[in-house]
N, C-alpha and C positions, 0 to 999 in steps of 0.2 A: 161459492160452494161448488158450482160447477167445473174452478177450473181443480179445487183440489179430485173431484172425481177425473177428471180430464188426467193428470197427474198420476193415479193409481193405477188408471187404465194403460196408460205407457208404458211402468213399470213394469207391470205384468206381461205386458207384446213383449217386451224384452227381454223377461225371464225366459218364459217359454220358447222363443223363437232360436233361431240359429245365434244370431249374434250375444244371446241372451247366456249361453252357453259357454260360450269363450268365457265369459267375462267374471262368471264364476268359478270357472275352474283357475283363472290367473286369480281368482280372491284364495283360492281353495291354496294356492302354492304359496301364496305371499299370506296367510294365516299359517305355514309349516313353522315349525318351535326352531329356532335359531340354536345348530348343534349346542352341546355343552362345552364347555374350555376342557382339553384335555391335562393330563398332569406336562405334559411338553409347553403344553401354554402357559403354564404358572413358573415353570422354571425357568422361560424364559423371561417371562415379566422379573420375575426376583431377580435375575442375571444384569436382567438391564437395569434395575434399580440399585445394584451393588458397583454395577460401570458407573451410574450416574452420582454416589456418594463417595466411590474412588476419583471422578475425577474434580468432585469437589472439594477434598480433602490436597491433591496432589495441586489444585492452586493455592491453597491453604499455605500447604509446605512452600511453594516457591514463593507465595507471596513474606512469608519467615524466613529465605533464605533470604532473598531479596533484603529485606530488612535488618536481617545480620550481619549482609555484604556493606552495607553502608554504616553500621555502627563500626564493626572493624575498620573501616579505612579511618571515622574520625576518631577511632582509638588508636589508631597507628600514628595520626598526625598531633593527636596531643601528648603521644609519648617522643615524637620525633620534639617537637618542641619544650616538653618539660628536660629532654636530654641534652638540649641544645642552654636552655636556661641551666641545666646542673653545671656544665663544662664553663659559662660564663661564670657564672658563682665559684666554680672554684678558683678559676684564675684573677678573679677579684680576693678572695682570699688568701691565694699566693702573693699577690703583691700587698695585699695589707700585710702578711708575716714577713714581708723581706724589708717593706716598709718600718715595722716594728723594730724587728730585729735590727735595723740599720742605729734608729734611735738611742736603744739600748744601748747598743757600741758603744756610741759616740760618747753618751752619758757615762757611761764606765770610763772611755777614754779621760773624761773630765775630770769626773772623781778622784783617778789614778795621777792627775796632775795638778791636782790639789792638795796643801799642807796636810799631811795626815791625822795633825787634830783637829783643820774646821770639818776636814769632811766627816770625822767622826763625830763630832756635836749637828752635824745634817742627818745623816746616816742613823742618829740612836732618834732622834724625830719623826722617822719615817716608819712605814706603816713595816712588820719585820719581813713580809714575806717580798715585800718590793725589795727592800737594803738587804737582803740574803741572794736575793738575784744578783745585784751590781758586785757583793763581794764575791760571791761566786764567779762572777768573771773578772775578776780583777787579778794582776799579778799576786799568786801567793807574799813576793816578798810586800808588794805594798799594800795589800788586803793585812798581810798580817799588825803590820804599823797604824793600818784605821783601828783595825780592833781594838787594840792598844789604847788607844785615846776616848772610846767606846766607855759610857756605864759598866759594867759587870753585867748588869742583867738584860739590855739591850744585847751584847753581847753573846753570853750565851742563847738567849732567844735566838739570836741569826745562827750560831753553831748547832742547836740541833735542829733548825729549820734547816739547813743547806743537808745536814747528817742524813735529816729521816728520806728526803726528798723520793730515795729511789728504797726505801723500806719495802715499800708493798709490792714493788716488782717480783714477779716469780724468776726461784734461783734455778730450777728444772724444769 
């Protein structure tokens, strides 16, 4: 018990004394009300907080640009490649029609030097739009002689199968 009187009694030298003095007037200034925020400080907090959601947005975007830099390039490179594979296919296609086409010939060549009535008993056999192709290429005078040895109805089948051919062509 004594030393808290010892304790009070300190306190008090110290209040009232010189150094006692000081020590409340530094409580007296560090107890003053901490100014208030003026309207300059709020605008600039909001300022900074519009920089700070601007430059969150502008990596946003570069990180989007970024990302659409590099899907373009792989869309450039799979259209460089699909363009690359169109131009193969088509020259695979040219040589299958020249290939075709060669075929054809030669089988018309044959037909045309063949007796005009076996090739016409092959010819009324055959599917009509195929046997209208080969007469079609065939010399009129020896087309005409297959026909000749030709069904009637085999026959006209290939004549208005070769006739209509180019029907639906626009004439304007």
């Amino acid at each position: 018990m004594s030393l808290i009187v010892l304790c009070f009694l300190g306190s008090a030298s110290l209040r009232f004394g010189e150094g006692g003095l000081a020590v409340a007037q530094e409580l007296s200034r560090s107890a003053e009300p901490v100014p208030a925020p003026t309207p300059n400080d709020a605008l600039l907090a909001a300022l900074r907080a519009r920089e700070a959601d601007l430059d969150a947005r502008d990596k946003t975007l570069a990180d989007r640009a970024q990302a659409l830099g590099v899907a373009e390039t792989k869309l450039e490179e799979q259209l460089a490649a699909f363009e690359k594979a169109r131009e193969q296919l088509e020259g695979t296609l040219a040589s299958a029609d020249k290939a075709a086409e060669k075929d054809i010939d030669r089988m018309t060549a044959v037909y045309e030097k063949m007796k005009p009535g076996d090739a016409a008993r092959i010819l009324d056999k055959m599917d009509v739009a195929f046997a209208a192709g080969l007469l079609a290429r065939m010399r009129p005078e020896i087309a005409a002689q297959v026909m000749a040895g030709m069904t009637p109805e085999a026959a006209y089948a290939v004549t208005v199968t070769v006739a209509s051919r180019n029907s639906r062509v626009p004439t304007r």
